[in-house]
Biotite code that builds the C-alpha atoms (Angstrom):
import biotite.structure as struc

atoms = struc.array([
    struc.Atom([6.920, 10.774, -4.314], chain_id="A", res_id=1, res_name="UNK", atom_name="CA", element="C"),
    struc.Atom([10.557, 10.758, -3.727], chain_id="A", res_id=2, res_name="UNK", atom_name="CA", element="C"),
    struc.Atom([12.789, 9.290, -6.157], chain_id="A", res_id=3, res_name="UNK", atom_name="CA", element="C"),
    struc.Atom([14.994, 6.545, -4.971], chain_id="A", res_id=4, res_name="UNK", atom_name="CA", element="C"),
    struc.Atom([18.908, 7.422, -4.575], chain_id="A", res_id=5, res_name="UNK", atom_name="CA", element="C"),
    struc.Atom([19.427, 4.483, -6.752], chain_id="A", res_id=6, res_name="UNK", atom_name="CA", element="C"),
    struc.Atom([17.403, 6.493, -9.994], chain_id="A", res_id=7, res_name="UNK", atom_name="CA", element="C"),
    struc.Atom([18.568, 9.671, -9.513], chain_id="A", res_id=8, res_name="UNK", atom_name="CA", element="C"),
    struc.Atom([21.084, 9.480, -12.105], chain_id="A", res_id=9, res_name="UNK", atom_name="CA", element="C"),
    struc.Atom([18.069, 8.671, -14.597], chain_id="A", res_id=10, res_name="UNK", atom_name="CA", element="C"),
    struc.Atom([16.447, 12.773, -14.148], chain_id="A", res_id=11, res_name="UNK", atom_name="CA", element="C"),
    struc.Atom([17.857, 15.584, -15.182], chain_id="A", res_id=12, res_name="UNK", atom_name="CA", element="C"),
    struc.Atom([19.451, 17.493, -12.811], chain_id="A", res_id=13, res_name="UNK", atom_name="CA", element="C"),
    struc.Atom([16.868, 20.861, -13.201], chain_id="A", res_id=14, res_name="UNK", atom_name="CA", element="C"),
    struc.Atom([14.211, 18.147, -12.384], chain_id="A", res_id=15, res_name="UNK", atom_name="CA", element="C"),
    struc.Atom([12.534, 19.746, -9.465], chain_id="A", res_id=16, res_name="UNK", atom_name="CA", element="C"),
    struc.Atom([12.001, 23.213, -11.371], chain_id="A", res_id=17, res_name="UNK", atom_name="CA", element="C"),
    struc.Atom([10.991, 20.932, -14.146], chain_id="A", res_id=18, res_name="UNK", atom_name="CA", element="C"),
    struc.Atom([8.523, 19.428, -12.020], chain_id="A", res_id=19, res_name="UNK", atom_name="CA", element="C"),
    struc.Atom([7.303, 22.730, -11.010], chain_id="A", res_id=20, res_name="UNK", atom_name="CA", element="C"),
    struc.Atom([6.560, 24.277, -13.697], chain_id="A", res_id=21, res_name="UNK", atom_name="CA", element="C"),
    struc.Atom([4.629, 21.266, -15.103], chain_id="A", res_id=22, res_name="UNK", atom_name="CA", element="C"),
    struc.Atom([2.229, 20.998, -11.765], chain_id="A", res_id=23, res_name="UNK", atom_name="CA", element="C"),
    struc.Atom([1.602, 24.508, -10.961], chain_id="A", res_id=24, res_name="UNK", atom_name="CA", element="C"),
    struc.Atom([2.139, 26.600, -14.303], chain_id="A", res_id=25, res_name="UNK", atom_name="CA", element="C"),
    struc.Atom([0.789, 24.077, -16.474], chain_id="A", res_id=26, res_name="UNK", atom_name="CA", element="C"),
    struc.Atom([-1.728, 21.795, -14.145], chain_id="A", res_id=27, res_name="UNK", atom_name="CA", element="C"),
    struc.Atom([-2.437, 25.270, -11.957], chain_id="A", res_id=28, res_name="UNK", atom_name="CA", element="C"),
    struc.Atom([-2.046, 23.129, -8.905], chain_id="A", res_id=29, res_name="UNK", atom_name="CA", element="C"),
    struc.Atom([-4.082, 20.223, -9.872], chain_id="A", res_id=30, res_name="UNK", atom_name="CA", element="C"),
    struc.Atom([-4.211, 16.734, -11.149], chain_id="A", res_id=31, res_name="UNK", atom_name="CA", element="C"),
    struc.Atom([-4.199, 16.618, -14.124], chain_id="A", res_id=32, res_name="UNK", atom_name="CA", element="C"),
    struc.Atom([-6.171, 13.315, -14.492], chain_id="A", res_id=33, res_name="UNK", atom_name="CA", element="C"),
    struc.Atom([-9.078, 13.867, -11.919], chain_id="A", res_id=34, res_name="UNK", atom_name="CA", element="C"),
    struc.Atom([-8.796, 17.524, -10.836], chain_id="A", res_id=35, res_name="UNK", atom_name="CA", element="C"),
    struc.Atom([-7.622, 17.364, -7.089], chain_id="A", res_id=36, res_name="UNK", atom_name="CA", element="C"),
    struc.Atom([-6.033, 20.609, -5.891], chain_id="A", res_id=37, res_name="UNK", atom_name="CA", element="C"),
    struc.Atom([-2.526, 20.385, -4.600], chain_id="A", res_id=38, res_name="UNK", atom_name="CA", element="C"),
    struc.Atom([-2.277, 20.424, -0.930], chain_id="A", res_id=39, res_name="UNK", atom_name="CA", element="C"),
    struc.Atom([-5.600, 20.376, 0.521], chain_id="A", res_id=40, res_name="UNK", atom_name="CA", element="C"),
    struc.Atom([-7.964, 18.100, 2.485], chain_id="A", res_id=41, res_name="UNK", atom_name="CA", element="C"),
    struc.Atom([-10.461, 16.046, 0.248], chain_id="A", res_id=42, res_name="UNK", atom_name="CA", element="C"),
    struc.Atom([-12.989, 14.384, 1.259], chain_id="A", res_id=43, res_name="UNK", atom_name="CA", element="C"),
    struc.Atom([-13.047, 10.788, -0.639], chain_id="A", res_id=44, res_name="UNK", atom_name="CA", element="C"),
    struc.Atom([-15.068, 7.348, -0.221], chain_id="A", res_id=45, res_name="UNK", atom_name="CA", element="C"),
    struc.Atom([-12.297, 5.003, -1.659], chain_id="A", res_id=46, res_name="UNK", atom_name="CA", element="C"),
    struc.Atom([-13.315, 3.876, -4.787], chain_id="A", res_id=47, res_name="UNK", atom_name="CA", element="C"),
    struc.Atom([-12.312, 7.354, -6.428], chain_id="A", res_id=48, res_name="UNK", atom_name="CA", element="C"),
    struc.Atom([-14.882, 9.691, -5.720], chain_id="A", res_id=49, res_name="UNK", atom_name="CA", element="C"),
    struc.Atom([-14.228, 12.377, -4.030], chain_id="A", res_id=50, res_name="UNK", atom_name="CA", element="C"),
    struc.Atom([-16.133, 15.974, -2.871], chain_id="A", res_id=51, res_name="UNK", atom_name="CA", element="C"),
    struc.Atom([-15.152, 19.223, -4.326], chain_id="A", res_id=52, res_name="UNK", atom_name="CA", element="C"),
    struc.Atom([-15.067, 22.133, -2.422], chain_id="A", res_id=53, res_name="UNK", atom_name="CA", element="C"),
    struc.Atom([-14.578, 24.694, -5.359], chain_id="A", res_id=54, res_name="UNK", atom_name="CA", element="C"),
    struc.Atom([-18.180, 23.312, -7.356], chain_id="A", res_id=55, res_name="UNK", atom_name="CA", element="C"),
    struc.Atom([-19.691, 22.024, -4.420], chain_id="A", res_id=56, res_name="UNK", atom_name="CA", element="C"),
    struc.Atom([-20.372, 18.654, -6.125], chain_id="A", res_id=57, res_name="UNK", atom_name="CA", element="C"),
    struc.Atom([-18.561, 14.622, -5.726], chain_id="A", res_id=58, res_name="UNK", atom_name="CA", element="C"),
    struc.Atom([-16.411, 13.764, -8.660], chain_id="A", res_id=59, res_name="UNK", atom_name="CA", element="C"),
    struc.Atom([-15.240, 10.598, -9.478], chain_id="A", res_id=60, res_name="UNK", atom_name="CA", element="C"),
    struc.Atom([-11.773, 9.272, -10.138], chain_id="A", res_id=61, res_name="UNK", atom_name="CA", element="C"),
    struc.Atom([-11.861, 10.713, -13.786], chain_id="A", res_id=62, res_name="UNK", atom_name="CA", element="C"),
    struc.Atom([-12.864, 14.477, -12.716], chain_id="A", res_id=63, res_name="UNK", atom_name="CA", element="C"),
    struc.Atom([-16.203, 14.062, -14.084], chain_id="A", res_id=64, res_name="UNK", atom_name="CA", element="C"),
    struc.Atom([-19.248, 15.507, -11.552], chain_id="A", res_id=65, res_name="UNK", atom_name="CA", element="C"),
    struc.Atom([-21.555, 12.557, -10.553], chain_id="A", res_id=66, res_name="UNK", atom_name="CA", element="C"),
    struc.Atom([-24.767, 12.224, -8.474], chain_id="A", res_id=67, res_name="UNK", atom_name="CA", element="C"),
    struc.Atom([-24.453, 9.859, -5.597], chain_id="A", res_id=68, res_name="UNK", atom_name="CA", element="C"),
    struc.Atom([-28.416, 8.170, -4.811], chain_id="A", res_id=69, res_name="UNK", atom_name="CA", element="C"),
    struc.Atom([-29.640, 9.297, -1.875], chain_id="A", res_id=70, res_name="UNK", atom_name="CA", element="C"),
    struc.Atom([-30.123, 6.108, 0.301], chain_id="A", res_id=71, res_name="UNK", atom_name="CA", element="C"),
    struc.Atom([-28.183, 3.834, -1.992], chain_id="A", res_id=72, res_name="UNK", atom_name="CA", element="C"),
    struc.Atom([-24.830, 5.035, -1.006], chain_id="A", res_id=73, res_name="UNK", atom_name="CA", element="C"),
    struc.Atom([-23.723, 5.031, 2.745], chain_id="A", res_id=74, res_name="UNK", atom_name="CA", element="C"),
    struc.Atom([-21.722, 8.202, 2.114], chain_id="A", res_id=75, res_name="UNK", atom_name="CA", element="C"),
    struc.Atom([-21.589, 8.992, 5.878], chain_id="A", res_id=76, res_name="UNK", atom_name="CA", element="C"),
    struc.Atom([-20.442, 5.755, 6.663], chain_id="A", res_id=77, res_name="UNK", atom_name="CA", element="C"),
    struc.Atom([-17.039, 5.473, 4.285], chain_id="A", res_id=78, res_name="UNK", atom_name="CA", element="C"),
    struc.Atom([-16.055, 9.191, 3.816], chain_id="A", res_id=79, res_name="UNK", atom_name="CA", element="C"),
    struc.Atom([-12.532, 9.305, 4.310], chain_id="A", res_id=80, res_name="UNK", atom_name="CA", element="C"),
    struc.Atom([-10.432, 12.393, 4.161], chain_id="A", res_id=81, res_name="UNK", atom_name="CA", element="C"),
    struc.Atom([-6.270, 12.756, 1.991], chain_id="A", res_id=82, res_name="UNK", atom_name="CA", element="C"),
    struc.Atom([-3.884, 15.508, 1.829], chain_id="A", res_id=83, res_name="UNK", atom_name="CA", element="C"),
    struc.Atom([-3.200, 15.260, -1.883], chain_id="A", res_id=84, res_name="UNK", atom_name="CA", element="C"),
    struc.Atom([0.133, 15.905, -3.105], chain_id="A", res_id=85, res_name="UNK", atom_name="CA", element="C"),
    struc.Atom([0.687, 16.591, -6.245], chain_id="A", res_id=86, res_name="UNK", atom_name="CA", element="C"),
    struc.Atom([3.789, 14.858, -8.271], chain_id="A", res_id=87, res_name="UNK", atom_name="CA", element="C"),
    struc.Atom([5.047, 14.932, -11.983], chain_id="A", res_id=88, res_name="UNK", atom_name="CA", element="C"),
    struc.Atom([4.833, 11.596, -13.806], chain_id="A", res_id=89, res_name="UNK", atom_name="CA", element="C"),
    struc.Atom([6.441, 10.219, -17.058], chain_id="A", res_id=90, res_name="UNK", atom_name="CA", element="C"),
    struc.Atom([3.419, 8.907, -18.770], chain_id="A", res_id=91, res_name="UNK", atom_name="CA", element="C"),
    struc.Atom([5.353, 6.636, -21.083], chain_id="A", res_id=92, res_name="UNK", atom_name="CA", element="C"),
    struc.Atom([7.340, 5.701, -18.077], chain_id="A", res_id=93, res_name="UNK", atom_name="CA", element="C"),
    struc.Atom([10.983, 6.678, -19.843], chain_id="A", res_id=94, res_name="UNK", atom_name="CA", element="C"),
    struc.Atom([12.817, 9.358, -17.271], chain_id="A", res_id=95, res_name="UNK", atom_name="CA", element="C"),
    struc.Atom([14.661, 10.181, -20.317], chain_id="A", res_id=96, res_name="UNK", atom_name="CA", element="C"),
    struc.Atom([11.601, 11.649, -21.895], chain_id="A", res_id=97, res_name="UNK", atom_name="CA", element="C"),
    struc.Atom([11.517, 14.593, -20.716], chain_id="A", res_id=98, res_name="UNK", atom_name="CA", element="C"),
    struc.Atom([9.065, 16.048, -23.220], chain_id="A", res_id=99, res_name="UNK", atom_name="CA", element="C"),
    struc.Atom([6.260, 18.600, -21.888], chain_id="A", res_id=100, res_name="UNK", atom_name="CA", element="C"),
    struc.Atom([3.500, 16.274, -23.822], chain_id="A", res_id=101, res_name="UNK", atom_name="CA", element="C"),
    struc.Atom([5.479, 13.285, -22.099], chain_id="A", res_id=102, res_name="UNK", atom_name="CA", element="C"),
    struc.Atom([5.255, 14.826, -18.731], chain_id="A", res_id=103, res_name="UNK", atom_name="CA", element="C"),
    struc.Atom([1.916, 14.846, -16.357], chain_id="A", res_id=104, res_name="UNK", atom_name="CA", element="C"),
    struc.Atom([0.839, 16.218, -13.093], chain_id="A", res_id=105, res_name="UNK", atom_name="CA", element="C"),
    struc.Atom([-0.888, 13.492, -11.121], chain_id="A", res_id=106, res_name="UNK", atom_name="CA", element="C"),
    struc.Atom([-2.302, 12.925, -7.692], chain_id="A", res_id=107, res_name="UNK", atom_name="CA", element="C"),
    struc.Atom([-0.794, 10.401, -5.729], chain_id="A", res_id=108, res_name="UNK", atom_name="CA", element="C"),
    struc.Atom([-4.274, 8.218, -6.320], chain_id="A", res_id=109, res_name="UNK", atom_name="CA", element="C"),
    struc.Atom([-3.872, 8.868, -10.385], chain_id="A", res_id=110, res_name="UNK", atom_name="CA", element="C"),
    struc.Atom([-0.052, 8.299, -9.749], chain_id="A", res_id=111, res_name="UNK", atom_name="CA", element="C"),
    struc.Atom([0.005, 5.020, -8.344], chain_id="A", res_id=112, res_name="UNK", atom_name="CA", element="C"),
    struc.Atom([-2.980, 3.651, -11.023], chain_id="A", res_id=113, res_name="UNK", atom_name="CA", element="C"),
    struc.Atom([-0.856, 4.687, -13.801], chain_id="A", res_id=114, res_name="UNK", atom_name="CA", element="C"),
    struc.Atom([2.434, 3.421, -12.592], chain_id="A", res_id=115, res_name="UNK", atom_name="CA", element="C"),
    struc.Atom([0.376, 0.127, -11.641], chain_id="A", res_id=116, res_name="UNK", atom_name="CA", element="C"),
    struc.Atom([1.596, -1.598, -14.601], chain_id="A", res_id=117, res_name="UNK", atom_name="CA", element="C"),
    struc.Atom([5.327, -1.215, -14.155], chain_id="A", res_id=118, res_name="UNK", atom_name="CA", element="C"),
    struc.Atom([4.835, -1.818, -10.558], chain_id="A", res_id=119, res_name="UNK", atom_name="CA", element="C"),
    struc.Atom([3.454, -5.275, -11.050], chain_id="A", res_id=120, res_name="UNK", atom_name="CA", element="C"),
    struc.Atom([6.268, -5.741, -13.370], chain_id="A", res_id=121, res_name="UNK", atom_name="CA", element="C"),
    struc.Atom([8.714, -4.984, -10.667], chain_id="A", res_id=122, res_name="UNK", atom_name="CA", element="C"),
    struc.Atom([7.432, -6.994, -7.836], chain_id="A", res_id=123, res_name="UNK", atom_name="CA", element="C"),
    struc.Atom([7.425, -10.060, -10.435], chain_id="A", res_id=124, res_name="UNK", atom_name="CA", element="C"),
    struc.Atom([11.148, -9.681, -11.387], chain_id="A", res_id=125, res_name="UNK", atom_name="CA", element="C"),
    struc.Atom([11.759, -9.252, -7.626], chain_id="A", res_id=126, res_name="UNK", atom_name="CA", element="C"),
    struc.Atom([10.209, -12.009, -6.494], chain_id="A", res_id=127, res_name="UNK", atom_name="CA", element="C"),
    struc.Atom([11.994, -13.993, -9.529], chain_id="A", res_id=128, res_name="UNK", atom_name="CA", element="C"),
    struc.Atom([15.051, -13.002, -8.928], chain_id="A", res_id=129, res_name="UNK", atom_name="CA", element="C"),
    struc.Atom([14.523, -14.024, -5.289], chain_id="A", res_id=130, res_name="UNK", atom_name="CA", element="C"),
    struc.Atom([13.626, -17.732, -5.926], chain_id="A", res_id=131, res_name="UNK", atom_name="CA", element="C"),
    struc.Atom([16.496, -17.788, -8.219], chain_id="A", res_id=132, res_name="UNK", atom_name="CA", element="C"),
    struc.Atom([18.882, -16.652, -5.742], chain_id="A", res_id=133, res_name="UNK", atom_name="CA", element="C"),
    struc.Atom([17.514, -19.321, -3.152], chain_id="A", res_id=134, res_name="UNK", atom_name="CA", element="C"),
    struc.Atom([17.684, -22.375, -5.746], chain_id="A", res_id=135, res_name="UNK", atom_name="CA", element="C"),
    struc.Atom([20.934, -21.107, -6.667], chain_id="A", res_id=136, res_name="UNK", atom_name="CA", element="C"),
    struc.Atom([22.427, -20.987, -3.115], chain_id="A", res_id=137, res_name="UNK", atom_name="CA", element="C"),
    struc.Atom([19.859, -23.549, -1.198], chain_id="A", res_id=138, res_name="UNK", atom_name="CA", element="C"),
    struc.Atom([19.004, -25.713, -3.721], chain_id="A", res_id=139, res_name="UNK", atom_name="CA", element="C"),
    struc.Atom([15.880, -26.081, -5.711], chain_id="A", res_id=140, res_name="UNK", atom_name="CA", element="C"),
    struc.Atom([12.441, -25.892, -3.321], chain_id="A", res_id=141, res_name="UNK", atom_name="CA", element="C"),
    struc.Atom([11.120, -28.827, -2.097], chain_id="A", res_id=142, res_name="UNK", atom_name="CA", element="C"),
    struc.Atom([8.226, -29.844, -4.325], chain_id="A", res_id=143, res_name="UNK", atom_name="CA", element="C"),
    struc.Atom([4.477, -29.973, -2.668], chain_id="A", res_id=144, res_name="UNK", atom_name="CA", element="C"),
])
């Protein structure tokens, strides 16, 4: 995922060979969380499961092979495919901490559920600061 121009200033500036090294010398070119390979097709059903070409088995969101019921699931019927890309995450969320321990190689499914969190955070203060701004210049709301 790109990092905004307005957090730039926040990585170091060797932060794409950084990143590098962490998702294909370290990860080998795969998520570290569920074991997607960079840059390829997957097949997936949405709720984190998804097929791998290399065993020839379905995995689910944690990398771990599972055995999808024959009848039970409609696998036909919600296989989706996704180019995964793979991007380097701060795991403690701190761009300062550039440790290698502190530094993870994630899918952009594993990505996004582990930035969730601080995501949810964001949108609140956003939204906050929003009303604020509009009782601030318009007045308070008009109450229900």
């Amino acid at each position: 995922m790109p990092i905004r121009r307005e957090h730039r200033f926040f990585y170091p500036i060797d932060w794409p060979e950084l990143s590098a090294v962490i998702r294909f010398t370290r990860a080998r070119g795969r998520c570290e969380s569920c074991g997607r390979p960079h840059g390829r097709r997957v097949f997936h059903l949405g709720d984190g499961r998804w097929w791998d070409d290399d065993a020839s088995a379905w995995r689910d969101g944690a990398g771990r092979f599972v055995c999808l019921a024959v009848g039970i699931d409609d696998v036909l019927g919600t296989v989706r495919t996704t180019r995964v890309v793979l991007a380097t995450a701060h795991r403690d969320h701190d761009t300062a901490n550039n440790a290698a321990k502190n530094l993870a190689a994630f899918c952009q499914r594993c990505h996004i559920n582990h930035d969730r969190p601080e995501h949810q955070l964001r949108r609140w203060r956003t939204l906050f600061r929003r009303k604020a701004l509009g009782d601030l210049f318009r007045g308070p709301y008009p109450s229900p």
